[in-house]
mmCIF file of the N, C-alpha and C atoms, coordinates in Angstrom:
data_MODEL
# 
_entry.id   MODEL 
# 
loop_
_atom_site.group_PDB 
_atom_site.id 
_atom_site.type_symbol 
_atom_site.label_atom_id 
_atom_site.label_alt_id 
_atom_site.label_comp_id 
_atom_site.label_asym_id 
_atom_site.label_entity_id 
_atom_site.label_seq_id 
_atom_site.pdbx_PDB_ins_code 
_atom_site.Cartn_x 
_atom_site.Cartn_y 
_atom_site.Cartn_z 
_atom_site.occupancy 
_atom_site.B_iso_or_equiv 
_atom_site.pdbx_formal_charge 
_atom_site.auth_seq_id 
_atom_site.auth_comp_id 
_atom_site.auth_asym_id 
_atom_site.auth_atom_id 
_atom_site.pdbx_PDB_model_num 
ATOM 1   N N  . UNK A 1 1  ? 0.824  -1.187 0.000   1.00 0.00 ? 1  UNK A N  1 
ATOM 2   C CA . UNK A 1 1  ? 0.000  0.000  0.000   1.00 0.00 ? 1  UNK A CA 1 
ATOM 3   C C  . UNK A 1 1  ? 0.873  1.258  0.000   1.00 0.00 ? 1  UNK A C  1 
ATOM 4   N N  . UNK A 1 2  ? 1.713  1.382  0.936   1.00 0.00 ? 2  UNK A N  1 
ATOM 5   C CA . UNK A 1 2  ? 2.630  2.566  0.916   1.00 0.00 ? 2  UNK A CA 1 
ATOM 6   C C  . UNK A 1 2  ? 3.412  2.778  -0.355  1.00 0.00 ? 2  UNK A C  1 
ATOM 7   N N  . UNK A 1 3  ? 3.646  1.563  -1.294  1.00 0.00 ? 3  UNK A N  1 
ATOM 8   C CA . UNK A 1 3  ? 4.722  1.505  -2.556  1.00 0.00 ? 3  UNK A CA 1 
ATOM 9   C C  . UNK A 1 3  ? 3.694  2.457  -3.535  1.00 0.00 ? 3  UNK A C  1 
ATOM 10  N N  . UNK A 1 4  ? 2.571  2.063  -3.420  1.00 0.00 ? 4  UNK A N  1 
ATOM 11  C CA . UNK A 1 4  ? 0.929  2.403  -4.193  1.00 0.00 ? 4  UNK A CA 1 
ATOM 12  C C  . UNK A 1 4  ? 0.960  4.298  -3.618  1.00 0.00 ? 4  UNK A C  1 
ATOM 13  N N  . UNK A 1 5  ? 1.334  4.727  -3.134  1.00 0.00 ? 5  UNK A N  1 
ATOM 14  C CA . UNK A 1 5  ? 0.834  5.718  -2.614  1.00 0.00 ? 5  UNK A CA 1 
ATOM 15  C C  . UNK A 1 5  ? 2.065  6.337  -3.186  1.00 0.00 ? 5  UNK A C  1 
ATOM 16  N N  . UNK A 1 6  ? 3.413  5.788  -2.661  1.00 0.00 ? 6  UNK A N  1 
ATOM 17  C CA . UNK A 1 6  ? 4.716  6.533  -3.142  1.00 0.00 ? 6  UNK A CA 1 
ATOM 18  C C  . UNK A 1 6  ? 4.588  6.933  -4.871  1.00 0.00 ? 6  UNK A C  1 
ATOM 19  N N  . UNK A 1 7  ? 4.104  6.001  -5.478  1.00 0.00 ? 7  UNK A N  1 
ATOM 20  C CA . UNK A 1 7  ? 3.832  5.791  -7.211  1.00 0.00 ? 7  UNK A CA 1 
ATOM 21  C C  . UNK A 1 7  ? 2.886  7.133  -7.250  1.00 0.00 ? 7  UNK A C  1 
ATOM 22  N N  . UNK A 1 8  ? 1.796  6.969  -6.502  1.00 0.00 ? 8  UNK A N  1 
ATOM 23  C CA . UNK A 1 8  ? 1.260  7.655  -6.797  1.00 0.00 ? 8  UNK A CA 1 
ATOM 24  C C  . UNK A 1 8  ? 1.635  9.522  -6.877  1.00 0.00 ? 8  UNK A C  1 
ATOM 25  N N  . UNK A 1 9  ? 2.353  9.405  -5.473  1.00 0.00 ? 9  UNK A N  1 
ATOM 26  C CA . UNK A 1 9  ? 2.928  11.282 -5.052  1.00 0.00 ? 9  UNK A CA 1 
ATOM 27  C C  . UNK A 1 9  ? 3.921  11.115 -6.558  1.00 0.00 ? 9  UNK A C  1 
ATOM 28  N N  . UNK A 1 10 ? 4.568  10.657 -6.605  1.00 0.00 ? 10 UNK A N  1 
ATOM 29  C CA . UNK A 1 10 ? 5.558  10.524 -7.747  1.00 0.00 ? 10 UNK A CA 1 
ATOM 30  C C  . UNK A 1 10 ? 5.368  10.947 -9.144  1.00 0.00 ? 10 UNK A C  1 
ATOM 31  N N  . UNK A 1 11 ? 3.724  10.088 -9.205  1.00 0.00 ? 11 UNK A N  1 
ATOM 32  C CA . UNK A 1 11 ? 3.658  10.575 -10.643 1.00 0.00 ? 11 UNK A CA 1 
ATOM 33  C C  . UNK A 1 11 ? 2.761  11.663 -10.687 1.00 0.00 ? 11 UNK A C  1 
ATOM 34  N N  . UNK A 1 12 ? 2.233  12.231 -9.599  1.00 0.00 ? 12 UNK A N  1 
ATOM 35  C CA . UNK A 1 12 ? 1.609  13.779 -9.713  1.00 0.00 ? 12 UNK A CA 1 
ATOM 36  C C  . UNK A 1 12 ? 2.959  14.549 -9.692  1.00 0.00 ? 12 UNK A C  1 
ATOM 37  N N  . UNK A 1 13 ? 3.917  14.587 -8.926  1.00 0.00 ? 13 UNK A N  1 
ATOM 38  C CA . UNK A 1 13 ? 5.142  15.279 -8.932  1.00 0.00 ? 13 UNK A CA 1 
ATOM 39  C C  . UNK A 1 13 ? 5.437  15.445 -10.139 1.00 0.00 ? 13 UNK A C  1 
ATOM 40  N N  . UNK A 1 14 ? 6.151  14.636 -11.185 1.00 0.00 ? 14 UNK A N  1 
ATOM 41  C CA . UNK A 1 14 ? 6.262  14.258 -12.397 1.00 0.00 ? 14 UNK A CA 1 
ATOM 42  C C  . UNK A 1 14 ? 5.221  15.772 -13.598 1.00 0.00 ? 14 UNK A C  1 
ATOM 43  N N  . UNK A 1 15 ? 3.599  15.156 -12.896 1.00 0.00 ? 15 UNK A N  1 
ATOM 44  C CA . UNK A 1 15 ? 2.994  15.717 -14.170 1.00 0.00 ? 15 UNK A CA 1 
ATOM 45  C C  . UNK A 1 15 ? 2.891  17.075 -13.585 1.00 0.00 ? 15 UNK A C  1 
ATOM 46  N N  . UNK A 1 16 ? 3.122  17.716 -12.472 1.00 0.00 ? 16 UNK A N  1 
ATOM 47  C CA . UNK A 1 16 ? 3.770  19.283 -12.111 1.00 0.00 ? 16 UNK A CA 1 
ATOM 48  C C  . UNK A 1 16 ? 4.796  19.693 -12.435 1.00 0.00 ? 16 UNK A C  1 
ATOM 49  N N  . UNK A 1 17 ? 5.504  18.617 -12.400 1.00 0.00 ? 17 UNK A N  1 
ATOM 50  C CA . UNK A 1 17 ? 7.159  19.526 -12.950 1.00 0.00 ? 17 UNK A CA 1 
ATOM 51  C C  . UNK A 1 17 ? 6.946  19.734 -14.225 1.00 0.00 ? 17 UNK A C  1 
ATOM 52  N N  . UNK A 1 18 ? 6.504  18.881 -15.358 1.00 0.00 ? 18 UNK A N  1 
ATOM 53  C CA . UNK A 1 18 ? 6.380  18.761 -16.720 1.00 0.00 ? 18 UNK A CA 1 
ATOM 54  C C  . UNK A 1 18 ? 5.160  20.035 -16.901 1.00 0.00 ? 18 UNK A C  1 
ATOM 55  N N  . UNK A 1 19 ? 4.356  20.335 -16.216 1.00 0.00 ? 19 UNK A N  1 
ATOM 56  C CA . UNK A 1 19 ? 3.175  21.299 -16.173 1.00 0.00 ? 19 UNK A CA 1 
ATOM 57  C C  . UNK A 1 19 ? 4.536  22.649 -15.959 1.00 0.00 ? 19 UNK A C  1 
ATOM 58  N N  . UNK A 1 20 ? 5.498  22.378 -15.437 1.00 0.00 ? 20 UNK A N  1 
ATOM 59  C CA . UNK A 1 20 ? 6.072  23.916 -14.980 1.00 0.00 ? 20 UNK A CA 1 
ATOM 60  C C  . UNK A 1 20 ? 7.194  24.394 -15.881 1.00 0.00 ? 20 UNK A C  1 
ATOM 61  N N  . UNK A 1 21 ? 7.504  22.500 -16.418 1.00 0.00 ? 21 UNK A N  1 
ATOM 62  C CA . UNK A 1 21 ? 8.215  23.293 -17.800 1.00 0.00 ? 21 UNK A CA 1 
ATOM 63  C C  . UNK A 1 21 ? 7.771  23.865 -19.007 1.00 0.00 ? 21 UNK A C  1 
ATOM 64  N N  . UNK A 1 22 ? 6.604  23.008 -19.038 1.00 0.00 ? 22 UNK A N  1 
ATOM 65  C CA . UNK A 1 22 ? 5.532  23.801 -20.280 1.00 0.00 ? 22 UNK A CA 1 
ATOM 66  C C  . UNK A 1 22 ? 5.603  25.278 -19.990 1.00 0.00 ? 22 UNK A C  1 
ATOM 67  N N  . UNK A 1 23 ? 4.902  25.529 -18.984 1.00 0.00 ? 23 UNK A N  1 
ATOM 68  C CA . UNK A 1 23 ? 4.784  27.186 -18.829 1.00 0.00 ? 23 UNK A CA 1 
ATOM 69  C C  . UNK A 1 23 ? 6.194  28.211 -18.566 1.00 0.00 ? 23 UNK A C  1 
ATOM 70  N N  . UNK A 1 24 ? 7.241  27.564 -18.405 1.00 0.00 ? 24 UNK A N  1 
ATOM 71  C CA . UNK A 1 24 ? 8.221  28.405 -18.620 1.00 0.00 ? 24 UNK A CA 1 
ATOM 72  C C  . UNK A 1 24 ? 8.691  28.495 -19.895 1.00 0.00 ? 24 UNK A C  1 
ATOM 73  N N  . UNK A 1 25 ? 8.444  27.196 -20.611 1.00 0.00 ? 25 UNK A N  1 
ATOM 74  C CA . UNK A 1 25 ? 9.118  26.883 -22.592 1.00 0.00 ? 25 UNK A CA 1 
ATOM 75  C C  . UNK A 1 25 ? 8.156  28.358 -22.977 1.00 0.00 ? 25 UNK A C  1 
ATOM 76  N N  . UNK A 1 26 ? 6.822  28.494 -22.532 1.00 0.00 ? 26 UNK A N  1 
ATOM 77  C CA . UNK A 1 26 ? 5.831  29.557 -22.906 1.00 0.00 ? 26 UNK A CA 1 
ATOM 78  C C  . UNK A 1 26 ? 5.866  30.797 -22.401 1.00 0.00 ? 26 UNK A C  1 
ATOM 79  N N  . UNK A 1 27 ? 6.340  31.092 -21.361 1.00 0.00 ? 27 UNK A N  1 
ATOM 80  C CA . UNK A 1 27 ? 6.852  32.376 -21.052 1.00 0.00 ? 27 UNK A CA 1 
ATOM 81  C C  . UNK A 1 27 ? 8.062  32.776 -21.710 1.00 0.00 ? 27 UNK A C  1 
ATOM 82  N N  . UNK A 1 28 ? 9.144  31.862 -21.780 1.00 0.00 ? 28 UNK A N  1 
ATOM 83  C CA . UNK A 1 28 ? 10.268 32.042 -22.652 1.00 0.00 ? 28 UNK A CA 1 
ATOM 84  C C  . UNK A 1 28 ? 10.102 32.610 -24.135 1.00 0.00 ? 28 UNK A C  1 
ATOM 85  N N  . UNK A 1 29 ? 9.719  31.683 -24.793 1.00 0.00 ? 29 UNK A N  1 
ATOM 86  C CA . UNK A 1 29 ? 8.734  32.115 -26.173 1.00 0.00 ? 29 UNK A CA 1 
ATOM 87  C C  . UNK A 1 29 ? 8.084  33.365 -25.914 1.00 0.00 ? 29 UNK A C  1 
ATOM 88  N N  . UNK A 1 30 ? 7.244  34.119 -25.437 1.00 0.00 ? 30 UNK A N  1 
ATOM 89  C CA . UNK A 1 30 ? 6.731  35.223 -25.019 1.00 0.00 ? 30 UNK A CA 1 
ATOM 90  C C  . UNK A 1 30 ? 7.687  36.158 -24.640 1.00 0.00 ? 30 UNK A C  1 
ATOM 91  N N  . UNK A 1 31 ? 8.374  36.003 -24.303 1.00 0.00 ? 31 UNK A N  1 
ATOM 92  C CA . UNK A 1 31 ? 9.449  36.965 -23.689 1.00 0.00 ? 31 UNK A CA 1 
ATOM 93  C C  . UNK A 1 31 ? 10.378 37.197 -25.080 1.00 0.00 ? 31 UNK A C  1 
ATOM 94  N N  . UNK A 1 32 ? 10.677 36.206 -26.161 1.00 0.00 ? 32 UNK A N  1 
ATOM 95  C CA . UNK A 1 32 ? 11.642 36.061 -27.436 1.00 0.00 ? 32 UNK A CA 1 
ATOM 96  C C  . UNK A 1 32 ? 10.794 36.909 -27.925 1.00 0.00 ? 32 UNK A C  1 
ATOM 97  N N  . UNK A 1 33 ? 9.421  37.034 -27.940 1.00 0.00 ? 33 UNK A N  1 
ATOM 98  C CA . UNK A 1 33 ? 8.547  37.601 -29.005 1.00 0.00 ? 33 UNK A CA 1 
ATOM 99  C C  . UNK A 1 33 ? 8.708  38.992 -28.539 1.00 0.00 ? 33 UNK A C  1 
ATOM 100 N N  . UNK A 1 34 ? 8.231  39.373 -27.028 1.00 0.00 ? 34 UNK A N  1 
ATOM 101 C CA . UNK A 1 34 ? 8.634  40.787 -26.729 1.00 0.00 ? 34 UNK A CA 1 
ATOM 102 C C  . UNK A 1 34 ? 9.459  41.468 -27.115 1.00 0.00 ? 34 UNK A C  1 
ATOM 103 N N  . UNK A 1 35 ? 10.975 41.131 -26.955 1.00 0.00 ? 35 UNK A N  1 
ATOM 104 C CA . UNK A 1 35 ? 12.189 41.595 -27.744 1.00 0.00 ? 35 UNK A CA 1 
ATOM 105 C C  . UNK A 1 35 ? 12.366 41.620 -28.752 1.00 0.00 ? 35 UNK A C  1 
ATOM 106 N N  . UNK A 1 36 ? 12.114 40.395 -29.374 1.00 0.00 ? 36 UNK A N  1 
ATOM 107 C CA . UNK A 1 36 ? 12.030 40.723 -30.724 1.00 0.00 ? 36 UNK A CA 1 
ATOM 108 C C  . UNK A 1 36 ? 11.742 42.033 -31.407 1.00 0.00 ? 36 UNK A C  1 
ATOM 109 N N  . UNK A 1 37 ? 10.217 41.981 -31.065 1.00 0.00 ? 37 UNK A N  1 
ATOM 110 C CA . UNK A 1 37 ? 9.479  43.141 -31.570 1.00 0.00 ? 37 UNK A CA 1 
ATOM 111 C C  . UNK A 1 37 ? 10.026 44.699 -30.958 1.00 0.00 ? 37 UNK A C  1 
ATOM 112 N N  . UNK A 1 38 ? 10.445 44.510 -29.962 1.00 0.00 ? 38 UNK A N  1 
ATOM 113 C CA . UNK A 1 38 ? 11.259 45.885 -29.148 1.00 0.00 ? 38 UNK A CA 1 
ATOM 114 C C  . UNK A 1 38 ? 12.266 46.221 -30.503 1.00 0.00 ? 38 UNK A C  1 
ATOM 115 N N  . UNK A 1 39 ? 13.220 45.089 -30.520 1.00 0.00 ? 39 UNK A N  1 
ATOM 116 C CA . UNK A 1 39 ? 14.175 45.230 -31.140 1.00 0.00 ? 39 UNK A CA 1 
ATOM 117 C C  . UNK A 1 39 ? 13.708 45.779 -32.235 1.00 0.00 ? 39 UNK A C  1 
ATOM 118 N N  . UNK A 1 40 ? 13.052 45.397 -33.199 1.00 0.00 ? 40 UNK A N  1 
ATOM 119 C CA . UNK A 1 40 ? 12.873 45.789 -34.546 1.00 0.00 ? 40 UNK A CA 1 
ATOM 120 C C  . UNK A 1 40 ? 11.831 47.032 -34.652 1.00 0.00 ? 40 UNK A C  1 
ATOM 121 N N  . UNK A 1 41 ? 11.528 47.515 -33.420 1.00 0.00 ? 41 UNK A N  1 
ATOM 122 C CA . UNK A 1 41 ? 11.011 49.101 -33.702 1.00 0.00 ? 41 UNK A CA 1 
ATOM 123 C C  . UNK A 1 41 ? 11.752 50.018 -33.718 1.00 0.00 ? 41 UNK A C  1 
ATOM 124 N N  . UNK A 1 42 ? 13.094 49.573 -32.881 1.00 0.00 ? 42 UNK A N  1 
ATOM 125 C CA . UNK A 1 42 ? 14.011 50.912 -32.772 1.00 0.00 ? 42 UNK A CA 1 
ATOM 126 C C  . UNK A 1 42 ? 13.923 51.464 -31.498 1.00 0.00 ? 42 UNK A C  1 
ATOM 127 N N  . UNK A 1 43 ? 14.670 52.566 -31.408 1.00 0.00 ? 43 UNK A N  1 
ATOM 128 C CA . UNK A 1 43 ? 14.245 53.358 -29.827 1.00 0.00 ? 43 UNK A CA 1 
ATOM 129 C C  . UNK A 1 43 ? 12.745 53.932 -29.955 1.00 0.00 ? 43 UNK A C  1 
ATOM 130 N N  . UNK A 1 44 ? 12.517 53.974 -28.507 1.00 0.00 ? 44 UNK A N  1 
ATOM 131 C CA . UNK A 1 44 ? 11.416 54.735 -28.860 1.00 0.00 ? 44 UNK A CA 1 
ATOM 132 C C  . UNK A 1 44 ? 11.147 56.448 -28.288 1.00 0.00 ? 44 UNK A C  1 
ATOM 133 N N  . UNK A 1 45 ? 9.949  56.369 -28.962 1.00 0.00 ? 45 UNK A N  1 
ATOM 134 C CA . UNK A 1 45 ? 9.695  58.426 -28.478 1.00 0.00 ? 45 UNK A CA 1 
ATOM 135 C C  . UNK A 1 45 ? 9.092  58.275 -27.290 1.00 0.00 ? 45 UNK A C  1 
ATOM 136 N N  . UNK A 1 46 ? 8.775  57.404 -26.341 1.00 0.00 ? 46 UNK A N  1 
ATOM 137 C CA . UNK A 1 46 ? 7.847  57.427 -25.662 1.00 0.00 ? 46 UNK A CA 1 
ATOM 138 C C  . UNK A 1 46 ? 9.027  57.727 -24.471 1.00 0.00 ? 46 UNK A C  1 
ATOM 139 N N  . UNK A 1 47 ? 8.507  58.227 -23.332 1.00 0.00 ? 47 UNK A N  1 
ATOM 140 C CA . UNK A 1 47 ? 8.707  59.293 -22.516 1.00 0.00 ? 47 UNK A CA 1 
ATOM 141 C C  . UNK A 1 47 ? 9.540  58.067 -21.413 1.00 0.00 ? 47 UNK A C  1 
ATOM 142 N N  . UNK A 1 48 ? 10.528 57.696 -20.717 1.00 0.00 ? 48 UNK A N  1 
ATOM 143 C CA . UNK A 1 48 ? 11.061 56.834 -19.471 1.00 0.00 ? 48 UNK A CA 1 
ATOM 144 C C  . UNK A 1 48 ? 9.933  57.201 -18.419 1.00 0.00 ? 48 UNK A C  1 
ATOM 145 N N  . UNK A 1 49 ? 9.995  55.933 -17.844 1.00 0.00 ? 49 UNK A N  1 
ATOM 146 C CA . UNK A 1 49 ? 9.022  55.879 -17.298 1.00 0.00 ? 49 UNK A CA 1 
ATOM 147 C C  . UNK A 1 49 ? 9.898  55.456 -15.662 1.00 0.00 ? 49 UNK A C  1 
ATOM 148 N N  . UNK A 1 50 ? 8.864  55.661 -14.493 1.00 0.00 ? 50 UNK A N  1 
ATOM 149 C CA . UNK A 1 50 ? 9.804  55.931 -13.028 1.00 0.00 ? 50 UNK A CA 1 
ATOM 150 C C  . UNK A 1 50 ? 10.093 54.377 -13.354 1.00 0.00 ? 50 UNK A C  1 
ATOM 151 N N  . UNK A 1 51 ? 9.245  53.102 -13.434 1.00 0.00 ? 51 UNK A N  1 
ATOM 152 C CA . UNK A 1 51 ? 9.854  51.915 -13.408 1.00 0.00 ? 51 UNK A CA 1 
ATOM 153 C C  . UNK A 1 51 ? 11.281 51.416 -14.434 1.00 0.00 ? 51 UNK A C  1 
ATOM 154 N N  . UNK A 1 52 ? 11.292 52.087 -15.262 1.00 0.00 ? 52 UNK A N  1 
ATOM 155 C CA . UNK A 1 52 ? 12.298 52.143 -16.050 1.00 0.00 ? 52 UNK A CA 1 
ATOM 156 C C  . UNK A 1 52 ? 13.449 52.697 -15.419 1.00 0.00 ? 52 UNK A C  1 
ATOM 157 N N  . UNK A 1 53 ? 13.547 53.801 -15.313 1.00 0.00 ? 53 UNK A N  1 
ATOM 158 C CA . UNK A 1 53 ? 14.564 54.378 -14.322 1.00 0.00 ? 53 UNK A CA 1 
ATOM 159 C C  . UNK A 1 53 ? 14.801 53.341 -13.455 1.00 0.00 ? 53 UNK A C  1 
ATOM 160 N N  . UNK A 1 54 ? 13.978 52.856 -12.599 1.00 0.00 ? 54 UNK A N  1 
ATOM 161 C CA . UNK A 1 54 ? 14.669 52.475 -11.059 1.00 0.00 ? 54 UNK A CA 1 
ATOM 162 C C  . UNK A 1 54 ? 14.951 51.142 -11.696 1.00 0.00 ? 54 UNK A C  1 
ATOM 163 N N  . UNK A 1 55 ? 14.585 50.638 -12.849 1.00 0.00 ? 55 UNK A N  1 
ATOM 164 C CA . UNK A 1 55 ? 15.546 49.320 -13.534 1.00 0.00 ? 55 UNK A CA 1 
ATOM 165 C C  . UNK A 1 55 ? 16.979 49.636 -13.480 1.00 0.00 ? 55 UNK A C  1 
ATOM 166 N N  . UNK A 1 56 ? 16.669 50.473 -14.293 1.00 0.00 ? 56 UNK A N  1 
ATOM 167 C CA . UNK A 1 56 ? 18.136 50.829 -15.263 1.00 0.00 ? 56 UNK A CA 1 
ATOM 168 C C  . UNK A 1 56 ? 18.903 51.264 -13.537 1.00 0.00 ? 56 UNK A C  1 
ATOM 169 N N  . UNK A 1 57 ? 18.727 51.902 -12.442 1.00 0.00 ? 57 UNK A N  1 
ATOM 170 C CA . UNK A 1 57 ? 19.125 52.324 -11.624 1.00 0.00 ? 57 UNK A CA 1 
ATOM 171 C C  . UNK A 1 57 ? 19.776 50.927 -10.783 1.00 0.00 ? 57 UNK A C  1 
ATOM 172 N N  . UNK A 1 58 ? 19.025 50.048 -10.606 1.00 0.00 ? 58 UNK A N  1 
ATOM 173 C CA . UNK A 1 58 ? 19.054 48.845 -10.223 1.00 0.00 ? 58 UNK A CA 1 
ATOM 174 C C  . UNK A 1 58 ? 20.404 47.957 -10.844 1.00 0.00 ? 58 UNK A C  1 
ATOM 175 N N  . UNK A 1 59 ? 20.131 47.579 -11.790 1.00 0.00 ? 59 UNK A N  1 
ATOM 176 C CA . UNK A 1 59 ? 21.055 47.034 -12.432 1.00 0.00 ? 59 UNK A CA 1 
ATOM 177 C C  . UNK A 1 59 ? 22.549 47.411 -12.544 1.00 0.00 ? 59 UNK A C  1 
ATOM 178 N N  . UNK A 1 60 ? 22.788 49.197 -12.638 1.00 0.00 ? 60 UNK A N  1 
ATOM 179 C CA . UNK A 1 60 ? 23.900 49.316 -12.383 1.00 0.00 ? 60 UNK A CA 1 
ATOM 180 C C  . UNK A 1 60 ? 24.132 49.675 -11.313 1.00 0.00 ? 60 UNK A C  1 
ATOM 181 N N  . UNK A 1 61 ? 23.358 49.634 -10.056 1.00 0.00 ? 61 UNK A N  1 
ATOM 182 C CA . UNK A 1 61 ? 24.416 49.713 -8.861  1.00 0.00 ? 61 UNK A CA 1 
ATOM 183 C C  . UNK A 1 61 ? 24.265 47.870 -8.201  1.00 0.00 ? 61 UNK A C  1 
ATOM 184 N N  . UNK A 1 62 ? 24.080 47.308 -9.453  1.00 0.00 ? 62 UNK A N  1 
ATOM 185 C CA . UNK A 1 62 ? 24.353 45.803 -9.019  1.00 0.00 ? 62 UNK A CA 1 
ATOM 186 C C  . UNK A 1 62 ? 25.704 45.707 -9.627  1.00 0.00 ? 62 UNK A C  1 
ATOM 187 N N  . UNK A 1 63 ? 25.503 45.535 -11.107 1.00 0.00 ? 63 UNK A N  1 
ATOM 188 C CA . UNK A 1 63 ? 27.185 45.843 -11.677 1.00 0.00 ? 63 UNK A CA 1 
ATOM 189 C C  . UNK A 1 63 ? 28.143 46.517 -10.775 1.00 0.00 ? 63 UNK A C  1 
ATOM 190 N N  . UNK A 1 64 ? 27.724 47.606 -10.169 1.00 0.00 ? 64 UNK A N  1 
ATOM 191 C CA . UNK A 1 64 ? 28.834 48.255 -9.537  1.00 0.00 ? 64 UNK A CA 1 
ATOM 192 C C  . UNK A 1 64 ? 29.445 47.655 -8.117  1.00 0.00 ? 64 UNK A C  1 
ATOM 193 N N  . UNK A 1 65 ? 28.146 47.345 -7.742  1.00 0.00 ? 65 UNK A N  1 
ATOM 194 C CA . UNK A 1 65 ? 28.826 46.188 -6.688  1.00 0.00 ? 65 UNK A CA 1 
ATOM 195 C C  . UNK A 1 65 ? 29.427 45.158 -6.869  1.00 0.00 ? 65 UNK A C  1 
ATOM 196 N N  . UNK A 1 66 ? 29.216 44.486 -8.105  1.00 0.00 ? 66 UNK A N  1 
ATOM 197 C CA . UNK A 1 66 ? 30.038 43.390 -8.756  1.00 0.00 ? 66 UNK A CA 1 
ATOM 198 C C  . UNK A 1 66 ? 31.593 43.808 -9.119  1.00 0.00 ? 66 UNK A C  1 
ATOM 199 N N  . UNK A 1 67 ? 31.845 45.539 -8.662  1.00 0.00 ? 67 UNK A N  1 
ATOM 200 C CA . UNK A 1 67 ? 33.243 45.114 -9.470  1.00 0.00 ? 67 UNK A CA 1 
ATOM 201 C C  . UNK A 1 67 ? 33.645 45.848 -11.146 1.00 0.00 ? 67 UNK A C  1 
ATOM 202 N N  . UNK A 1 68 ? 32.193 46.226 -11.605 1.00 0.00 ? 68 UNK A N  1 
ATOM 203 C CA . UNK A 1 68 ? 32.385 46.396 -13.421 1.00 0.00 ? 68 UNK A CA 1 
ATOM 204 C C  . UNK A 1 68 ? 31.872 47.376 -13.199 1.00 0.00 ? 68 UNK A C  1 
ATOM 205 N N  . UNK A 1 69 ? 32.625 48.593 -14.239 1.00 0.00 ? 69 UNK A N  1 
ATOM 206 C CA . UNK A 1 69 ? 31.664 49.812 -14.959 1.00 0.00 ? 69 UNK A CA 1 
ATOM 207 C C  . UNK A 1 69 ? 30.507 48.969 -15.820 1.00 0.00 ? 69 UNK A C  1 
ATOM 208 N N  . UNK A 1 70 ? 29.433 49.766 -15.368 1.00 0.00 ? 70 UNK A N  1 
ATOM 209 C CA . UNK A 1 70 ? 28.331 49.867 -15.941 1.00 0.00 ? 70 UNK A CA 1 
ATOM 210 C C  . UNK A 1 70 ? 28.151 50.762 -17.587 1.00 0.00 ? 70 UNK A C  1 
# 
């Protein structure tokens, strides 16, 4: 009975992990498509935005703690 039960947690485990790679293969893909399309508009006219800033702000005082000009 317990071998029956172990099989069982196992193969729900199984069809979650495989459920979590699906949705990351699909966020991935989604995310290729975002850039993509970023990429091939060019810069844009549209105005920085505060979340943008505190990215871009973010990132290089991570670099900078790492050691590298940003």
């Amino acid at each position: 009975m317990e071998d029956k039960e172990h099989a069982h947690r196992d193969a729900h485990f199984q069809e979650e992990l495989d459920s979590l790679k699906a949705s990351m293969a699909h966020i991935a893909s989604l995310l290729e498509q975002v850039l993509r399309n970023a990429l091939s508009k060019g810069p844009s006219n549209r105005p920085v935005t505060f979340f943008q800033i505190q990215a871009t702000t973010q990132v290089e005082e991570r670099v900078r703690e790492q050691g590298q000009d940003p």
